[in-house]
VEXDREN-2710 file (C-alpha; in Angstrom, 1 decimal):
% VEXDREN-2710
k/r/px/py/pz
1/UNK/108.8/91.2/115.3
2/UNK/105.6/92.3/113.4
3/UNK/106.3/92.6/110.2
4/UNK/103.6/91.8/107.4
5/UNK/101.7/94.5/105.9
6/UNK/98.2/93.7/108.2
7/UNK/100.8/94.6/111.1
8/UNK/102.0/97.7/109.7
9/UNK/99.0/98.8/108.7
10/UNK/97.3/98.6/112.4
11/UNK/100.1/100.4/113.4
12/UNK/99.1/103.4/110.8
13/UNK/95.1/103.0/112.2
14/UNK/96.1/102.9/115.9
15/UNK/98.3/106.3/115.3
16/UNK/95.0/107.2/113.3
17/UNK/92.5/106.9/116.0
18/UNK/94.8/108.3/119.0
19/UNK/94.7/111.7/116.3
20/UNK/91.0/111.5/116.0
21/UNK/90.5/110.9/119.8
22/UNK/92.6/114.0/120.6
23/UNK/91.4/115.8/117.8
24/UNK/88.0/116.2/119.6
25/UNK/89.6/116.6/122.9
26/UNK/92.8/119.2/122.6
27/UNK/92.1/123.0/122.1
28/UNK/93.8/125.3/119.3
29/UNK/96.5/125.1/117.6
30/UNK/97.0/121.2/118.2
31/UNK/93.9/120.7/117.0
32/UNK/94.2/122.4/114.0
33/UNK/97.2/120.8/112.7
34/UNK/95.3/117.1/113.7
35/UNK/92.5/118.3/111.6
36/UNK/94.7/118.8/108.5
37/UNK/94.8/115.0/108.0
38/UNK/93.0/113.0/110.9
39/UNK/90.3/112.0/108.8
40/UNK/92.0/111.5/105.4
41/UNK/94.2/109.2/106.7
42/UNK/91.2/106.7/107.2
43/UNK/89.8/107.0/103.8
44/UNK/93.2/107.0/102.3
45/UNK/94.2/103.6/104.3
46/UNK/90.4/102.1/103.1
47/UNK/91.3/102.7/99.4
48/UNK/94.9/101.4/99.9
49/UNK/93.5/98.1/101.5
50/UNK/90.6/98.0/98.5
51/UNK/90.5/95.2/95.8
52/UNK/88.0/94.8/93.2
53/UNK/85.3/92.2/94.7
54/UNK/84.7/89.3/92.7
55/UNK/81.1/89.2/93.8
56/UNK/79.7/93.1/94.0
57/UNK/76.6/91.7/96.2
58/UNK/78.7/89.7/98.7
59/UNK/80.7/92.8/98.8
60/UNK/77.8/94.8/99.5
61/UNK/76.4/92.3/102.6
62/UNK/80.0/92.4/103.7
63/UNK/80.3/96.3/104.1
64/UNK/76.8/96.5/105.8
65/UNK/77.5/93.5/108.2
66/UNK/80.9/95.1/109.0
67/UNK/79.2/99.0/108.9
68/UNK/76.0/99.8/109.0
69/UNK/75.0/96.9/111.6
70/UNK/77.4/98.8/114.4
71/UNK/76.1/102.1/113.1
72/UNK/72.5/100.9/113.4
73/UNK/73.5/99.5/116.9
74/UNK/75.5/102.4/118.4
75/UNK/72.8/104.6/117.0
76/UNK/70.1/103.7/118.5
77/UNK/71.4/102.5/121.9
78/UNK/72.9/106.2/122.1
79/UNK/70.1/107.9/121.1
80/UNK/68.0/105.9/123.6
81/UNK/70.3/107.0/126.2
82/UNK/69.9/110.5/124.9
83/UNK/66.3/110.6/125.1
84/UNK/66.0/109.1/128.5
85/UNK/68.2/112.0/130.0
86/UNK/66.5/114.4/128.7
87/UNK/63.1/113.4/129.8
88/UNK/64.7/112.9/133.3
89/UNK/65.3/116.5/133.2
90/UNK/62.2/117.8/131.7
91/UNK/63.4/118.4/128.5
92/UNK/60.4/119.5/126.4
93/UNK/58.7/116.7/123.9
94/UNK/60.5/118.7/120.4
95/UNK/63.8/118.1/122.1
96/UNK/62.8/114.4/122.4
97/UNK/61.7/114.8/118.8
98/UNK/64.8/116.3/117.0
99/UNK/66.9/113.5/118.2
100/UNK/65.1/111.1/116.5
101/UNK/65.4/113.5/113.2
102/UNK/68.3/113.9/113.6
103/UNK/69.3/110.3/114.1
104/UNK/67.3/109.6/111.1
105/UNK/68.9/112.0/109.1
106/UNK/72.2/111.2/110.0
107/UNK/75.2/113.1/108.8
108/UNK/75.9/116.7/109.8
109/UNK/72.5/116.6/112.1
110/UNK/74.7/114.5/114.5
111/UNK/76.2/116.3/116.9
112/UNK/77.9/115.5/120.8
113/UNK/77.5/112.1/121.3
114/UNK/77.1/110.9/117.9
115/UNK/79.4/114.0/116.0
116/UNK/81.9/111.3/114.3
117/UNK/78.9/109.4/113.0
118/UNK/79.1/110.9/109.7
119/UNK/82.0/108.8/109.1
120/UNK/80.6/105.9/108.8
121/UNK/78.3/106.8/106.4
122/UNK/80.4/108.5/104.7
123/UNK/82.9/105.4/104.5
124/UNK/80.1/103.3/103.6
125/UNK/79.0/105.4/100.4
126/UNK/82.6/105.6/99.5
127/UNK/82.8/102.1/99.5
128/UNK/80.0/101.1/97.3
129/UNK/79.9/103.4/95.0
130/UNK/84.3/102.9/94.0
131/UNK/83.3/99.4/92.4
132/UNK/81.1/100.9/90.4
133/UNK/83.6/103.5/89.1
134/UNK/86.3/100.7/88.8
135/UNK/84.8/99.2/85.5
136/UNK/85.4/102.9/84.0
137/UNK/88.4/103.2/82.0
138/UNK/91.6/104.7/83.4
139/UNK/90.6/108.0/81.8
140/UNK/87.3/108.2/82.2
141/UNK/88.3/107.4/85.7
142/UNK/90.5/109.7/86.6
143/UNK/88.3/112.3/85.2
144/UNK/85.4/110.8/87.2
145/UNK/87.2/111.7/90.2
146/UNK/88.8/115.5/88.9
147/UNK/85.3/116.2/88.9
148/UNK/84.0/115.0/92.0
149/UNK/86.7/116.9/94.0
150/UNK/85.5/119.6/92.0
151/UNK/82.2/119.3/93.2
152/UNK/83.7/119.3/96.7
153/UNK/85.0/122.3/96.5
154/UNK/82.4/123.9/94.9
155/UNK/80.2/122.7/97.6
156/UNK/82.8/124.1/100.3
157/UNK/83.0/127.1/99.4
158/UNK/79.5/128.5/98.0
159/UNK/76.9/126.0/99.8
160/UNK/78.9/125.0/103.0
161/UNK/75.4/124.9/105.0
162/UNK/74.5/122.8/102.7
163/UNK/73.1/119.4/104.7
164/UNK/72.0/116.2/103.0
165/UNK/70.9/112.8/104.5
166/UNK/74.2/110.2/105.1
167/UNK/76.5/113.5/104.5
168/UNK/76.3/112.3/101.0
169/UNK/78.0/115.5/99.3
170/UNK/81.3/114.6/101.6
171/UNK/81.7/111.6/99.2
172/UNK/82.4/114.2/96.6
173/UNK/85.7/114.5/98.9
174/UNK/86.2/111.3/100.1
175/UNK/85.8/109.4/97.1
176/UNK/89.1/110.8/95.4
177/UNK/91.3/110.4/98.7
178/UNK/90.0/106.8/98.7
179/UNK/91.0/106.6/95.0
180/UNK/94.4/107.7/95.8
181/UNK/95.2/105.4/98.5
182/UNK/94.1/102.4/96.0
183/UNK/96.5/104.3/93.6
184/UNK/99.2/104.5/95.9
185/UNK/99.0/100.3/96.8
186/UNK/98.9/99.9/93.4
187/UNK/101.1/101.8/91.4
188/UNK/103.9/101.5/93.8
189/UNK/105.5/104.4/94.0
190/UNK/109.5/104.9/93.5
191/UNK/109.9/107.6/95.9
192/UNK/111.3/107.5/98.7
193/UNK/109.9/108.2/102.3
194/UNK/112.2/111.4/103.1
195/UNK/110.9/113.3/99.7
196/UNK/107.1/113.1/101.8
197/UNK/109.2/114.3/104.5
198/UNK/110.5/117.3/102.6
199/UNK/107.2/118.1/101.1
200/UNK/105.5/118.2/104.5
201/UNK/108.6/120.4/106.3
202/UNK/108.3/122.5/102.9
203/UNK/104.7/123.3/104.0
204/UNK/105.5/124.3/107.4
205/UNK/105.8/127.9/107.1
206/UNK/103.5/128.1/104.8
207/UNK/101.1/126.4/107.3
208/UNK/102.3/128.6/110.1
209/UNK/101.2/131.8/108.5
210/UNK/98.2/130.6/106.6
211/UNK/96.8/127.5/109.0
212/UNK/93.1/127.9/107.6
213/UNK/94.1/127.4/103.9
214/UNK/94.8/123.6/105.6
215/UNK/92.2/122.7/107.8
216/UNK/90.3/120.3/106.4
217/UNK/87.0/119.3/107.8
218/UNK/85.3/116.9/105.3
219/UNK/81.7/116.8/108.1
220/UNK/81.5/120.8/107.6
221/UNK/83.0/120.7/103.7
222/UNK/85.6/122.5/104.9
223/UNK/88.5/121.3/102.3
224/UNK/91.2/124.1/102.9
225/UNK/92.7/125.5/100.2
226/UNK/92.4/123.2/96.7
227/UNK/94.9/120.8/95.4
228/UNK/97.1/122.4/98.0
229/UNK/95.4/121.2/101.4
230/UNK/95.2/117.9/100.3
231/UNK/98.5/117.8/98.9
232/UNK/99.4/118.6/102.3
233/UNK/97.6/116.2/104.2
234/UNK/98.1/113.2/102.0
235/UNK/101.9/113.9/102.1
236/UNK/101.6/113.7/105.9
237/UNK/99.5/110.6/105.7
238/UNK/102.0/109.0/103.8
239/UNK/104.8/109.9/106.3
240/UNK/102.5/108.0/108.7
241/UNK/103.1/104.8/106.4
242/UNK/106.8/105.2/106.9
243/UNK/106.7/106.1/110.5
244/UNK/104.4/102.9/111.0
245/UNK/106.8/100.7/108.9
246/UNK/109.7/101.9/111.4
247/UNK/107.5/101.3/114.9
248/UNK/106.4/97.4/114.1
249/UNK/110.5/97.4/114.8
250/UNK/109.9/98.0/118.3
251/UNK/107.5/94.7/119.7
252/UNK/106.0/96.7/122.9
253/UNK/105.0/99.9/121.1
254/UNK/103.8/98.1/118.0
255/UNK/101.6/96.1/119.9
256/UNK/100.1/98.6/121.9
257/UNK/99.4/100.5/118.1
258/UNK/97.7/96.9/116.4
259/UNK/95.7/96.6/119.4
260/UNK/94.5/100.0/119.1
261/UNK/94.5/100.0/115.3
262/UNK/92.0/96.5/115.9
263/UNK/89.8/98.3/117.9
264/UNK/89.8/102.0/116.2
265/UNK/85.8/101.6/114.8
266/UNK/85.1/100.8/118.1
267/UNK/86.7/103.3/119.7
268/UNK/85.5/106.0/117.5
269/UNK/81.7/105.4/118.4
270/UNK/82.8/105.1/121.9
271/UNK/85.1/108.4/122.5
272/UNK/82.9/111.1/122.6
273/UNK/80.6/110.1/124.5
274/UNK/83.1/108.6/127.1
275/UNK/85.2/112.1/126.9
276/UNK/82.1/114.4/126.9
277/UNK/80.9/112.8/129.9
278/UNK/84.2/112.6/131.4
279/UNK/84.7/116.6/131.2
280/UNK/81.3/117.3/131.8
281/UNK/80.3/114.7/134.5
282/UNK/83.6/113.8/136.1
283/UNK/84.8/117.3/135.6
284/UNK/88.1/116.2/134.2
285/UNK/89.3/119.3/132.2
286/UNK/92.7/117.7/131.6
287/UNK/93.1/117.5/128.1
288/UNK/95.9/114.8/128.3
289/UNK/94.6/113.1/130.8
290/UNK/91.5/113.3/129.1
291/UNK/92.6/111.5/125.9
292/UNK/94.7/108.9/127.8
293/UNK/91.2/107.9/130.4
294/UNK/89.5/107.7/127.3
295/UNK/91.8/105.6/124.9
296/UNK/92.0/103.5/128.2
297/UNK/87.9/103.0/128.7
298/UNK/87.6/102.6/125.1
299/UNK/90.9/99.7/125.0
300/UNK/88.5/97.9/127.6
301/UNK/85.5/98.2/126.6
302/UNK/86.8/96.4/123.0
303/UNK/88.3/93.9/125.1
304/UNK/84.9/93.2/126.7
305/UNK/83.1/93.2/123.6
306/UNK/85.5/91.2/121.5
307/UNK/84.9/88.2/124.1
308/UNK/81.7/87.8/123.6
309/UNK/80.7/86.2/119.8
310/UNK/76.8/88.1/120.2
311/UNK/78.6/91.6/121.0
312/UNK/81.1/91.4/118.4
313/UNK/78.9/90.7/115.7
314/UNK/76.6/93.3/116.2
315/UNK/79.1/95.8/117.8
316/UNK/81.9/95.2/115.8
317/UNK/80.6/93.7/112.8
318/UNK/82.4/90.7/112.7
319/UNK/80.5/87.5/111.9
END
């Protein structure tokens, strides 16, 4: 039976990426209740797993080895592929041109292939700058991160266009779920898993007449309503915790979960492009099937890479 907290924990990314797979593959109103907390859940998990590094530089060659050497890699062999097709089919030499821009820029510029891109960036940013704000006191803290979701919303709601190299203004978001999830490892909570529960089935009617004050789209700075979205979400993502803690009970579905929970970073720079061309090549409209074809391809293709030492390191930045 799996039962340490590296098991559990798999289990809560591998539920993670299915909803992130399907959240870019099922239509309204599925999708909208994915989007509520899809992405949360991943920066909440990264600040629960956080601890303060004890060397800040070996930190730092850590994050990029494990990050932005995949990024660097799936980026460019994507965009290659990208700019071969379209000079197969006579696309003019600006098109050619604004996917290297765009590539370059990163964040929000990425779209189709590359649309969940962003996270990683995003992640990244989070993840260096947190250290930092650890050596604040617990006040000066706290109100480091009161303003920064400030910010966020500010930026959602009267420059949403706005469109900055890396996504950076997302981190204004991210930075504060991160900071709860280290909160929540830390402080361990007393209360008890139905009370996240209640507050989610509390929200439901709520959320059934008034979906869009819950959506939360941290690429578009889209945070729902304030306090009250996340609220929302992060009481969801911590039912997930509970759920997860039940499944590693049952061997054959836990398994299935790790193993997808070990390969989610791959198979989140592998899933759109495999269910775009899928739809659009294949012409498999299916959006179950869809997901499950995909989740498959992807499950293999980690298998493939994690064999060989040369892929791994630079696909799935593992040394």
């Amino acid at each position: 039976m799996v039962s340490d907290k590296k098991g559990w924990i798999e289990v809560v990314k591998g539920i993670g990426i299915v909803v992130i797979v399907m959240g870019h593959i099922v239509s309204e109103p599925l999708r909208n209740i994915l989007y509520v907390f899809h992405i949360p859940l991943f920066f909440f998990v990264s600040g629960y797993l956080y601890r303060q590094p004890a060397n800040v530089s070996v930190y730092l060659r850590k994050k990029i080895n494990t990050l932005l050497v995949p990024y660097g890699c799936f980026l460019v062999l994507f965009t290659a592929v990208l700019i071969i097709e379209a000079s197969i089919i006579g696309n003019p030499p600006s098109v050619i041109c604004s996917y290297l821009i765009d590539s370059l820029k990163g964040g929000r510029a990425l779209t189709g292939w590359l649309s969940i891109f962003w996270f990683v960036t995003c992640l990244f940013l989070t993840q260096m700058l947190f250290p930092l704000l650890s050596k604040l006191d617990k006040f000066k803290k706290h109100l480091v991160m009161i303003v920064s979701l400030i910010a966020s919303y500010i930026n959602g709601y009267f420059y949403p266009e706005l469109s900055m190299f890396w996504s950076v203004n997302t981190v204004l978001f991210s930075l504060p779920i991160f900071y709860m999830g280290h909160l929540f490892a830390n402080l361990r909570l007393n209360f008890k898993s139905y009370q996240y529960m209640l507050t989610v089935t509390g929200f439901l009617p709520l959320y059934y007449y008034q979906h869009g004050w819950f959506i939360i789209d941290i690429k578009s700075a889209e945070y729902g309503m304030p306090i009250v979205a996340i609220f929302f979400s992060l009481s969801i993502v911590i039912s997930i915790f509970w759920l997860a803690k039940k499944i590693v009970k049952f061997q054959r579905l836990a398994s299935g979960l790790i193993y997808l929970g070990s390969a989610s970073m791959l198979i989140m720079y592998l899933h759109q492009p495999i269910q775009i061309t899928l739809k659009h090549v294949a012409g498999l409209e299916s959006e179950l099937f869809r997901t499950i074809v995909t989740l498959i391809l992807c499950m293999y293709a980690y298998f493939i890479v994690s064999q060989n030492r040369l892929l791994c390191k630079y696909l799935l930045g593992r040394q």
